[in-house]
C-alpha positions as CSV (number, residue, x, y, z in Angstrom):
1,X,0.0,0.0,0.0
2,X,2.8,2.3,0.2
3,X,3.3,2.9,-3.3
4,X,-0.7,2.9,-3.9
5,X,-0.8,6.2,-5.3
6,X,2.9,7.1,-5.0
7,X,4.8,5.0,-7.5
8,X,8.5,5.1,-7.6
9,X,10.5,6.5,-10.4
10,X,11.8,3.4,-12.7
11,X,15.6,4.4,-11.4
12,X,14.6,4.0,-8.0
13,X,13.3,0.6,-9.2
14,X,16.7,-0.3,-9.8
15,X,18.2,1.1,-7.3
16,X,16.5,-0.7,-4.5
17,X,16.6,-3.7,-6.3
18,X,20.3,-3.3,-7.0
19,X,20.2,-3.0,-3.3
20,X,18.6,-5.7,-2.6
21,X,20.3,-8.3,-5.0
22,X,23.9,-7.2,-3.4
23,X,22.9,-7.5,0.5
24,X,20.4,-10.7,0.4
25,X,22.0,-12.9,-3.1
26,X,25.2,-12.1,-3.5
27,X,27.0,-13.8,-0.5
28,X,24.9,-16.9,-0.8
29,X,25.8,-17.1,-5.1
30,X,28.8,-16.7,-4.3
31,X,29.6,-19.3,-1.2
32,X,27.3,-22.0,-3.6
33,X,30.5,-21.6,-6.4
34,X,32.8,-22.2,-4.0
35,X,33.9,-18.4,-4.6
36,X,35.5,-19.8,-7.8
37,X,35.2,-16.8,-10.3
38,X,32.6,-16.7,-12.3
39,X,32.2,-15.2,-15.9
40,X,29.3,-11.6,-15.4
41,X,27.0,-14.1,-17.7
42,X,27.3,-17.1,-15.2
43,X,27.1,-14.9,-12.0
44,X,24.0,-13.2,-13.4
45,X,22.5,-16.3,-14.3
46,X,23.0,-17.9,-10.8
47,X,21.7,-14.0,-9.1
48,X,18.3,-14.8,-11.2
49,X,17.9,-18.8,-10.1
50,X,18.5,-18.1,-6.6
51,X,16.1,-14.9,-7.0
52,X,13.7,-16.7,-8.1
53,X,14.4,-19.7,-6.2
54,X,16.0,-19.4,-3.2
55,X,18.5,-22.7,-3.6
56,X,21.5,-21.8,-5.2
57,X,23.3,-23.7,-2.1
58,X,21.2,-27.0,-2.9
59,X,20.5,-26.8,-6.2
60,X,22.1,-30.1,-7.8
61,X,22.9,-28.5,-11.0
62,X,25.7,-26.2,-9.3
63,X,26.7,-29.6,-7.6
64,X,27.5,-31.1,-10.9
65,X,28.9,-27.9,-12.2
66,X,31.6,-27.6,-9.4
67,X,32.6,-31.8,-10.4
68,X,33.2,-30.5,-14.0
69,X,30.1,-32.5,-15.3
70,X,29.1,-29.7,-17.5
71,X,26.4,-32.0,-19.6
72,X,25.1,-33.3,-16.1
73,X,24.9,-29.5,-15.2
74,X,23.3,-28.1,-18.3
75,X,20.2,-30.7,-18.3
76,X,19.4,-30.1,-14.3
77,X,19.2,-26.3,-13.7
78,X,15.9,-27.4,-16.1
79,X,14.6,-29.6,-13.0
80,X,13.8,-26.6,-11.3
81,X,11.1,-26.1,-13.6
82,X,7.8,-25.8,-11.5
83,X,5.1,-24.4,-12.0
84,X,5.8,-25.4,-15.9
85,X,5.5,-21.6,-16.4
86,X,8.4,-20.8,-15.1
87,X,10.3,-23.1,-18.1
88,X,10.7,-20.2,-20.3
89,X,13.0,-18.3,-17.5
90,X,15.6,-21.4,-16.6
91,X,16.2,-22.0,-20.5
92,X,17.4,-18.2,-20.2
93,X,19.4,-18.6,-17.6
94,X,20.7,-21.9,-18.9
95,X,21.8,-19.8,-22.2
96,X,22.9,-17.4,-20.4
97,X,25.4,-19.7,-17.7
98,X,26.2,-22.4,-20.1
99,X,26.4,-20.3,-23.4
100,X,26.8,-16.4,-22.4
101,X,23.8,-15.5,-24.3
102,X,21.7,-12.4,-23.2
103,X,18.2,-12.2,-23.8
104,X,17.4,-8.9,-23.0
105,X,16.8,-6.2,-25.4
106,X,17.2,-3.4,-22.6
107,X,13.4,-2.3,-22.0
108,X,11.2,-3.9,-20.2
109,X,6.9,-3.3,-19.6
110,X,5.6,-0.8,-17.7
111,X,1.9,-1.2,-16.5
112,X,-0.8,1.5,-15.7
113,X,-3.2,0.8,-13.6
114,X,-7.4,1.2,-13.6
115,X,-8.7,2.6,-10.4
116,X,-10.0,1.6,-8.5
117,X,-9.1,-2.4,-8.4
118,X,-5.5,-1.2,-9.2
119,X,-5.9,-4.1,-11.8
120,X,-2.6,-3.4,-14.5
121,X,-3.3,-2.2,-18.1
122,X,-2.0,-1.1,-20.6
123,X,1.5,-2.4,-20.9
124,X,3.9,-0.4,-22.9
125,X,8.0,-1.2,-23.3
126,X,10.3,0.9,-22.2
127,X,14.0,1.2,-22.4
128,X,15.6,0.4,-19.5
129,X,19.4,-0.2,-19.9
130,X,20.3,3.9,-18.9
131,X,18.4,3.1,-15.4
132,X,20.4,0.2,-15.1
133,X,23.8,2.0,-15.6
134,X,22.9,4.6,-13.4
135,X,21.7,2.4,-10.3
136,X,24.5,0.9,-10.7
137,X,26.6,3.4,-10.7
């Protein structure tokens, strides 16, 4: 309810979120992989599975990564596929670890909302990349 009629700014989006990735999913990314260095594509594609999942530390794909069973590794960060919906995500982040491929086009949707349900509306895409840059400094 605090943003009810006061929305954020999309750079203060990023910036809280930028927050919030470095204090709460960093640490925990980063003890999973051993602290072994990670390429940016594979550390942002591990940030995004444990956002979304919270297991980075049991996930058994990670586990198969760290014995050099790359094949192994590749097919199981799929298993965490449930709901079925959420398919479409972990073959992004599979691209993105295992292969280095982006998928991002730098915008993103931004809703409107109809009042008074606050149901969203009206997507429209929006370029996002400058907000990134700047949140992260």
């Amino acid at each position: 309810m605090r943003y009810k009629d006061n929305p954020s700014s999309i750079a203060r989006v990023f910036e809280v979120f930028e927050w919030l990735v470095r204090e709460k999913y960093t640490a925990p990314v980063q003890r999973a992989f051993r602290f072994e260095p990670l390429s940016e594509e594979q550390f942002a594609a591990a940030l995004s599975f444990h956002y979304n999942t919270g297991a980075i530390e049991r996930a058994t794909w990670v586990k198969s990564w760290l014995k050099g069973d790359r094949k192994a590794a590749r097919a199981e960060i799929l298993n965490w596929a449930r709901p079925v919906s959420i398919l479409g995500r972990r073959r992004k982040e599979q691209a993105l670890f295992f292969d280095g491929k982006w998928s991002s086009d730098g915008t993103a949707l931004e809703y409107s909302v109809a009042k008074p349900s606050y149901t969203p509306v009206k997507p429209k895409r929006i370029e996002v990349m400058s907000h990134i840059e700047v949140a992260l400094g």
